[in-house]
N, C-alpha and C positions, 0 to 999 in steps of 0.2 A: 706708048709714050712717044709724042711728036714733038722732036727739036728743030728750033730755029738752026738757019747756018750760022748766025752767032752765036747762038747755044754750043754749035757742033762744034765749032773752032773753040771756042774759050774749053770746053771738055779734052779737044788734041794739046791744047797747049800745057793745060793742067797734067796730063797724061807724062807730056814731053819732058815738065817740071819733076815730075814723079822722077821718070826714067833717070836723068841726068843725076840725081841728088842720089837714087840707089847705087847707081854705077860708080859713083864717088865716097859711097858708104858716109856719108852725111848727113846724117841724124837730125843735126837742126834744122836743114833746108825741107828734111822729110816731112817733121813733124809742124814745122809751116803752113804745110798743104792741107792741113788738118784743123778741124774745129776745135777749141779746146775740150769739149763738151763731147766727145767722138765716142759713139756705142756700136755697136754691130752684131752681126745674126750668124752664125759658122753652121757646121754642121758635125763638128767634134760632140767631145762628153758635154759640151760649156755651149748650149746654144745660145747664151743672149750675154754680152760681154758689156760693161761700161768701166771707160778709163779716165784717168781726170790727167790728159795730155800734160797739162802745166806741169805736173812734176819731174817731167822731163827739160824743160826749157830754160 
């Protein structure tokens, strides 16, 4: 996969966003960063995860 350097930058600043809201134990800022719509793939018992964000916000 080939990113632009505005790709690249907008991906460190998202990152940066991440960092800072964790460091501050910030849940709302966290869950910001996030699609409402947010699913994901792990590698536990539960390999395919969907959550519906908004019920946290």
């Amino acid at each position: 996969m080939t990113l632009t350097e505005e790709q690249k930058a907008e991906v460190r600043e998202t990152l940066g966003r991440y960092c800072a809201a964790y460091q501050r134990k910030d849940l709302k800022a966290l869950l910001a960063l996030f699609s409402p719509d947010i699913s994901g793939y792990g590698a536990g018992p539960v390999r395919f995860s969907r959550t519906g964000m908004n019920t946290h916000r």
